[in-house]
C-alpha positions as a Python dict, from the first residue, in 0.01 Angstrom:
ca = {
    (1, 'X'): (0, 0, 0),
    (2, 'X'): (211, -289, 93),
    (3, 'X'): (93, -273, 476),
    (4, 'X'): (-222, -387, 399),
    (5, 'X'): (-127, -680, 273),
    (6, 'X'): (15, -1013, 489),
    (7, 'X'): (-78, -1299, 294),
    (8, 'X'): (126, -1223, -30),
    (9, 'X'): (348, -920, -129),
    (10, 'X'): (197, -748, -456),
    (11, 'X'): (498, -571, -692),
    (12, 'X'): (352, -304, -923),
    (13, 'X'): (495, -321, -1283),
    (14, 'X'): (374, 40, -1329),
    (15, 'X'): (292, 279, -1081),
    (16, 'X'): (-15, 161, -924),
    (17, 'X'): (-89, -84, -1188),
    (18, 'X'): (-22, -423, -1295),
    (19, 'X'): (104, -588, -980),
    (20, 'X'): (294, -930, -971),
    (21, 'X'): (220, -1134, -606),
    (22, 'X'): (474, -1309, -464),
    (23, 'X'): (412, -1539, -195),
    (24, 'X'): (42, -1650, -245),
    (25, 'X'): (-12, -2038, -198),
    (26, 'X'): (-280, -2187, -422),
    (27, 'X'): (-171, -2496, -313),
    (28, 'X'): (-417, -2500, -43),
    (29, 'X'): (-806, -2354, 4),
    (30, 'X'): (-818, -1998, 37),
    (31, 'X'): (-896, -1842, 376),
    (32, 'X'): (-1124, -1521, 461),
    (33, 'X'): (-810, -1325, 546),
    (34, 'X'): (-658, -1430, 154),
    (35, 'X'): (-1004, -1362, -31),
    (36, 'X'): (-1073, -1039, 111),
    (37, 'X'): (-675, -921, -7),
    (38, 'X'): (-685, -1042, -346),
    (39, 'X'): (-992, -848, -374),
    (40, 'X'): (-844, -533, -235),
    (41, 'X'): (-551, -586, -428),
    (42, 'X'): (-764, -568, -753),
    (43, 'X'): (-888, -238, -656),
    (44, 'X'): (-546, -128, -588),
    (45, 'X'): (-376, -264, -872),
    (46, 'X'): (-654, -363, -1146),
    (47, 'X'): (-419, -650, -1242),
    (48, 'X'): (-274, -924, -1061),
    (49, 'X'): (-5, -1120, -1226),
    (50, 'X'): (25, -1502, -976),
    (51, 'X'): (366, -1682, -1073),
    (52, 'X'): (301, -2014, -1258),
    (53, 'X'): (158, -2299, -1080),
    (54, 'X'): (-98, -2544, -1211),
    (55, 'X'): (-431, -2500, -1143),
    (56, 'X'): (-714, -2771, -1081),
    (57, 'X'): (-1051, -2702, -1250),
    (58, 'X'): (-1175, -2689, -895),
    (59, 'X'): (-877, -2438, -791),
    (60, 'X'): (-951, -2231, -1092),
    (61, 'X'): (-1301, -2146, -1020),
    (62, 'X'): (-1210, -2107, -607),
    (63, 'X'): (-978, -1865, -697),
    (64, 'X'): (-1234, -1650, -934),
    (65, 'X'): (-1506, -1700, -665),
    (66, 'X'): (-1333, -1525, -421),
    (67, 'X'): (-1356, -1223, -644),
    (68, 'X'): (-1761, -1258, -689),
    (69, 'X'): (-2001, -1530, -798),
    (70, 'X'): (-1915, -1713, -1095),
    (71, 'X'): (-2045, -1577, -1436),
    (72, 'X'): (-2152, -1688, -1757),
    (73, 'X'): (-1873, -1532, -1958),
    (74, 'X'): (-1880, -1514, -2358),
    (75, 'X'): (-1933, -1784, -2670),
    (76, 'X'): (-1632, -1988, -2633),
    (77, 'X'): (-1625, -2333, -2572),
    (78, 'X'): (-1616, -2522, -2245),
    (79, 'X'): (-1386, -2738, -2073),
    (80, 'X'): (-1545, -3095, -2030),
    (81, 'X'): (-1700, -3107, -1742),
    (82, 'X'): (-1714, -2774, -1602),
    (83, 'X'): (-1902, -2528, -1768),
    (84, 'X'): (-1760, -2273, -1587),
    (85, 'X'): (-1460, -2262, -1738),
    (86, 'X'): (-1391, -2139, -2115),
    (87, 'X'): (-1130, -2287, -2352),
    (88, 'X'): (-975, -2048, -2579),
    (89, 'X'): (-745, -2199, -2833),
    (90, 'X'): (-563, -2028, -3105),
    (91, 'X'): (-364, -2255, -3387),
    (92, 'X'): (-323, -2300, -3769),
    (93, 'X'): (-693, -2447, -3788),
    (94, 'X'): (-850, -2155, -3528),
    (95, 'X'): (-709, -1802, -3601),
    (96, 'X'): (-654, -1538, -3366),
    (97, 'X'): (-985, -1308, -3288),
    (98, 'X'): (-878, -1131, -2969),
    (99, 'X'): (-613, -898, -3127),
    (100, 'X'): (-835, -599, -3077),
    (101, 'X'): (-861, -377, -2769),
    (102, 'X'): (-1178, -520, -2562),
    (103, 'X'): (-1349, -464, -2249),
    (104, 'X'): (-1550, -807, -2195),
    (105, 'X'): (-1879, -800, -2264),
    (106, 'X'): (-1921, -458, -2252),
    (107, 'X'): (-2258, -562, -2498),
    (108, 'X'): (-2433, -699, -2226),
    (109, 'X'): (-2630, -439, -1932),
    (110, 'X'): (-2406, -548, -1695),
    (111, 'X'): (-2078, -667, -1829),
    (112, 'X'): (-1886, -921, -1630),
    (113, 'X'): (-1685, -770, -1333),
    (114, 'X'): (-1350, -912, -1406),
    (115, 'X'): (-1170, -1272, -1554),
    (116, 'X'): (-928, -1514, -1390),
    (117, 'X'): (-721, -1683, -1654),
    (118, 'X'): (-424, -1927, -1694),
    (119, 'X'): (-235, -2043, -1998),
    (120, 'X'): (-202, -2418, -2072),
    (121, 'X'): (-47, -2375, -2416),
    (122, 'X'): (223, -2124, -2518),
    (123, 'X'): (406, -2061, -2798),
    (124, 'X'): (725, -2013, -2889),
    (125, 'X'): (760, -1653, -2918),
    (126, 'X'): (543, -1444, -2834),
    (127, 'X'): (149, -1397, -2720),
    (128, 'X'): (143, -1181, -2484),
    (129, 'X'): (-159, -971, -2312),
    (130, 'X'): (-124, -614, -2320),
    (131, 'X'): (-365, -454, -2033),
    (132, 'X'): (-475, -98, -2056),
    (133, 'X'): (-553, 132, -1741),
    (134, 'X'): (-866, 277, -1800),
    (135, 'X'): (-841, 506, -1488),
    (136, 'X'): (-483, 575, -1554),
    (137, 'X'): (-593, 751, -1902),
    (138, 'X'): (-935, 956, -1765),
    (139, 'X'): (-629, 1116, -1482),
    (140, 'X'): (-445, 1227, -1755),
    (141, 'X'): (-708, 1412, -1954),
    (142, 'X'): (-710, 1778, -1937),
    (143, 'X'): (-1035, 1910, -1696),
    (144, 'X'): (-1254, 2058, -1972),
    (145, 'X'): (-1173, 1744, -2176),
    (146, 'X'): (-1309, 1554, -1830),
    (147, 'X'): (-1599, 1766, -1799),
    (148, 'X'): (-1686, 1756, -2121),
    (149, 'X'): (-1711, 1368, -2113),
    (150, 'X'): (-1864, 1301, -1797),
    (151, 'X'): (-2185, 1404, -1945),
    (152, 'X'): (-2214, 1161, -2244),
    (153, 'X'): (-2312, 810, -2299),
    (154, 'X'): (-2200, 558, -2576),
    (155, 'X'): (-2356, 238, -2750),
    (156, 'X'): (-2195, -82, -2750),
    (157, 'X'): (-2294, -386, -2926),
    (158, 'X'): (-2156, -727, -3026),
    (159, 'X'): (-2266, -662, -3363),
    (160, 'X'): (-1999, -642, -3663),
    (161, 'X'): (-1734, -783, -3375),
    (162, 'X'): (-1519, -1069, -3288),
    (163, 'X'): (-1845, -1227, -3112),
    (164, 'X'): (-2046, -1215, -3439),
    (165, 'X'): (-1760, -1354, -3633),
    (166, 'X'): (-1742, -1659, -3349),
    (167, 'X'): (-2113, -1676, -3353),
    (168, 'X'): (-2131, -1704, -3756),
    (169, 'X'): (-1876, -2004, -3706),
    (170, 'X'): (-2158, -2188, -3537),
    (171, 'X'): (-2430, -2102, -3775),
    (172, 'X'): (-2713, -1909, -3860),
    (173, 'X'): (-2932, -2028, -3611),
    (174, 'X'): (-2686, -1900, -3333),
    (175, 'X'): (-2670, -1527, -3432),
    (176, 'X'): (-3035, -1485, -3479),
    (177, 'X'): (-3043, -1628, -3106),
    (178, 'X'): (-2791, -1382, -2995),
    (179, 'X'): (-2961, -1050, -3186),
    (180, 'X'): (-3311, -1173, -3012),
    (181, 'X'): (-3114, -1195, -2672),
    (182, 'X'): (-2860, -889, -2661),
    (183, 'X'): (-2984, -582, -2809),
    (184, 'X'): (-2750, -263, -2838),
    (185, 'X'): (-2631, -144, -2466),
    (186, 'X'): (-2595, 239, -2324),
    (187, 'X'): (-2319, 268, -2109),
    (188, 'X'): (-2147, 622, -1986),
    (189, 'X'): (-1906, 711, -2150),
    (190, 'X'): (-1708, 801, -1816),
    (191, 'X'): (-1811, 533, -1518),
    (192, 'X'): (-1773, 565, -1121),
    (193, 'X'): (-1603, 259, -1064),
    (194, 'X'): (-1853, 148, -766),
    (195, 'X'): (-1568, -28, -553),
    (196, 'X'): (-1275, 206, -567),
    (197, 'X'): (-1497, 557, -629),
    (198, 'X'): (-1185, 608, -966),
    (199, 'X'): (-1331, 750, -1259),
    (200, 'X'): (-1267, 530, -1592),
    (201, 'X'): (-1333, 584, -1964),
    (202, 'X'): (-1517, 270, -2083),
    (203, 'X'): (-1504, 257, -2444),
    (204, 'X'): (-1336, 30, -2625),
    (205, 'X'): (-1228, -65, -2982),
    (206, 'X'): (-1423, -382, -3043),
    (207, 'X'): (-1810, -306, -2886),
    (208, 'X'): (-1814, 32, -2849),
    (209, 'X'): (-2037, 220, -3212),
    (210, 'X'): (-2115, 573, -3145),
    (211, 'X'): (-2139, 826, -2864),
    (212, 'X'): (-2499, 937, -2836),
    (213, 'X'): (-2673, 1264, -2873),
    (214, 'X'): (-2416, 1423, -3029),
    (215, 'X'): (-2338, 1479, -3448),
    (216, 'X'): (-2183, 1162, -3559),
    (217, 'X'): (-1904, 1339, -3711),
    (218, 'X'): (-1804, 1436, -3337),
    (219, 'X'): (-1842, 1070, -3229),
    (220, 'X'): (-1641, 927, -3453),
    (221, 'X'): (-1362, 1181, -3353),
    (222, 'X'): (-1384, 1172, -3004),
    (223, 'X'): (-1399, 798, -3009),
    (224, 'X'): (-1138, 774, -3246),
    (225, 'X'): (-908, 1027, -3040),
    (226, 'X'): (-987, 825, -2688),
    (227, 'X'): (-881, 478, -2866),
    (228, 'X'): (-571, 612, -2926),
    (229, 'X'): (-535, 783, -2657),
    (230, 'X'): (-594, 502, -2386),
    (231, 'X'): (-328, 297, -2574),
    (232, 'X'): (-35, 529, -2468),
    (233, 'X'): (283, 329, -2311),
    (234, 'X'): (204, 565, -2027),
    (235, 'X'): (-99, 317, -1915),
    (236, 'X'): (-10, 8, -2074),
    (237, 'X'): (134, -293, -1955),
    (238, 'X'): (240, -614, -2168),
    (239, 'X'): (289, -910, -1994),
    (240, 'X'): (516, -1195, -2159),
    (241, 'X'): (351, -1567, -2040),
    (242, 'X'): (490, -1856, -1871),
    (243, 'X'): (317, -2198, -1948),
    (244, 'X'): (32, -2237, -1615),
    (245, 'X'): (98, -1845, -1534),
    (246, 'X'): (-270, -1654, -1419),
    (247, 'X'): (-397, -1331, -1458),
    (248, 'X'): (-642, -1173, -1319),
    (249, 'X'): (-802, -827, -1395),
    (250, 'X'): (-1040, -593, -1354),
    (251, 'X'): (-1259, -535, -1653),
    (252, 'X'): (-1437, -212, -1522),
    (253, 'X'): (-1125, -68, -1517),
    (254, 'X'): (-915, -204, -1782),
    (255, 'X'): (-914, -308, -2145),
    (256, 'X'): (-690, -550, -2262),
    (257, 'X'): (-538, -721, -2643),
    (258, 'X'): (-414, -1016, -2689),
    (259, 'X'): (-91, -1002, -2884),
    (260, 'X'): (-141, -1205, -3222),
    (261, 'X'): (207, -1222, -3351),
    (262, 'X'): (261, -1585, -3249),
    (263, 'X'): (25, -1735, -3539),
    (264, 'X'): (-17, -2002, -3663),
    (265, 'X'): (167, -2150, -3332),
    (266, 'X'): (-45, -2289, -3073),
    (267, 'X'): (-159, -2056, -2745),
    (268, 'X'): (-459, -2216, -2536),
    (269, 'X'): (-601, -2070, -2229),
    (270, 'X'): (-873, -2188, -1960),
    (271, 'X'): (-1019, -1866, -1819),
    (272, 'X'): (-1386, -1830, -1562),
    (273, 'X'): (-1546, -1493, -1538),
    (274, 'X'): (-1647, -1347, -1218),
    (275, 'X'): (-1911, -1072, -1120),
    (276, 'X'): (-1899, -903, -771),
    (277, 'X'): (-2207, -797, -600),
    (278, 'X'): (-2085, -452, -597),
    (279, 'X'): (-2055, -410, -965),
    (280, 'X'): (-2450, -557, -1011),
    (281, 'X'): (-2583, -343, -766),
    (282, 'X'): (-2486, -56, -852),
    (283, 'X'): (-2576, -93, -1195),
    (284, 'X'): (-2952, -231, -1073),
    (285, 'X'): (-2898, 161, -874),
    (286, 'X'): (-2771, 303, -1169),
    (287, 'X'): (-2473, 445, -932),
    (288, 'X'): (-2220, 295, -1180),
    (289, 'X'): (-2220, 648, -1396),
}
């Protein structure tokens, strides 16, 4: 894959997974020619790991905007200013809530396409974000196990979550909003990722209830199985932080915990959500199965 690219050189930390870029400038506005790699390089790669160098506010979102258009992301608090941009802060006074394996948003119809983030605070030890190939674990299913889950569909709902627990922090008033706005979601339970054409399992520990239409004794251990499962070494990669170090992944095709072992130390990160024109339309299509 490394023809295709001339404006930075992407090193896999797995095979076909996780890749580092060396040699991007974000020093400067991004060009076509830049954009339309970085976006390739997602498909390819479904994370991209960009050496430290501080961002702007105005940088930050440029960058995510060359994925897709900016999106509204989750609950968290925004940087002054910008509303773009989310400020998650973990310390003695604001415990840890994204130790849990998590697609984002997979509650909403269409959940956000992917995230750009970079961390401001780190602490001493620790913190780091383990990413899970979603597309890595559905290859390495037997076939009748792949058959046999192409053809279901699976609930997910920010109910009894992290987001209700962040929502109940800012009263009553905000969770009856949020019940009234986002009801319980079908999604399949294996999707055609509707850039790349791979197959990925979305389910995920934190939204994901039941898988529908069948007895809920076989839910619970097929989901229960497929959690495990997708949390192999075999298709996970931990990355260890540097302070102003970005990510940026692909949350069709990924899930993704943050490591919590740090607390009550201080980690802070600035992250803006993207969606890609792709990922909405086929989902207005139903084509993303």
């Amino acid at each position: 894959m490394p023809h295709r690219y001339t404006q930075f050189t992407p090193m896999p930390q797995m095979s076909g997974f996780a890749a580092e870029l060396h040699g991007l400038d974000l020093g400067k506005p991004l060009t076509d020619t830049t954009k339309a790699e970085l976006r390739q390089a997602l498909l390819d790669f479904e994370v991209l790991l960009i050496p430290p160098v501080e961002l702007s506010a105005e940088r930050h979102i440029e960058l995510a905007s060359a994925f897709g258009s900016v999106a509204k992301g989750a609950f968290f608090p925004r940087k002054d200013g910008y509303p773009d941009i989310e400020i998650i802060t973990c310390d003695e006074q604001h415990p840890p809530e994204l130790n849990v394996w998590h697609s984002d948003v997979s509650w909403k119809e269409v959940p956000p396409t992917g995230t750009v983030i970079q961390l401001i605070d780190l602490p001493p030890q620790g913190g780091n974000t383990v990413w899970s190939s979603c597309s890595k674990a559905f290859d390495a299913l037997s076939d009748g196990f792949k058959t046999y889950l192409r053809g279901l569909t699976a609930t997910h709902s920010w109910q009894a979550s992290l987001v209700q627990d962040a929502l109940e922090a800012s009263g009553e008033e905000a969770v009856v909003n949020a019940v009234r706005a986002f009801k319980p979601v079908t999604h399949p339970l294996v999707r055609i990722h509707p850039e790349s054409g791979k197959e990925v399992l979305f389910i995920n520990e934190a939204f994901t209830r039941k898988i529908n239409g069948v007895h809920f004794r076989e839910s619970r251990a097929i989901l229960e199985f497929l959690r495990e499962w997708m949390i192999q070494p075999e298709f996970v990669y931990s990355h260890k932080w540097q302070k102003h170090g970005i990510a940026v992944w692909d949350n069709r095709s990924t899930q993704h915990y943050a490591v919590a072992d740090y607390w009550p130390a201080r980690r802070s990160l600035q992250r803006v959500t993207f969606q890609s024109e792709a990922d909405s339309a086929a989902r207005t299509s139903g084509q993303a199965k």
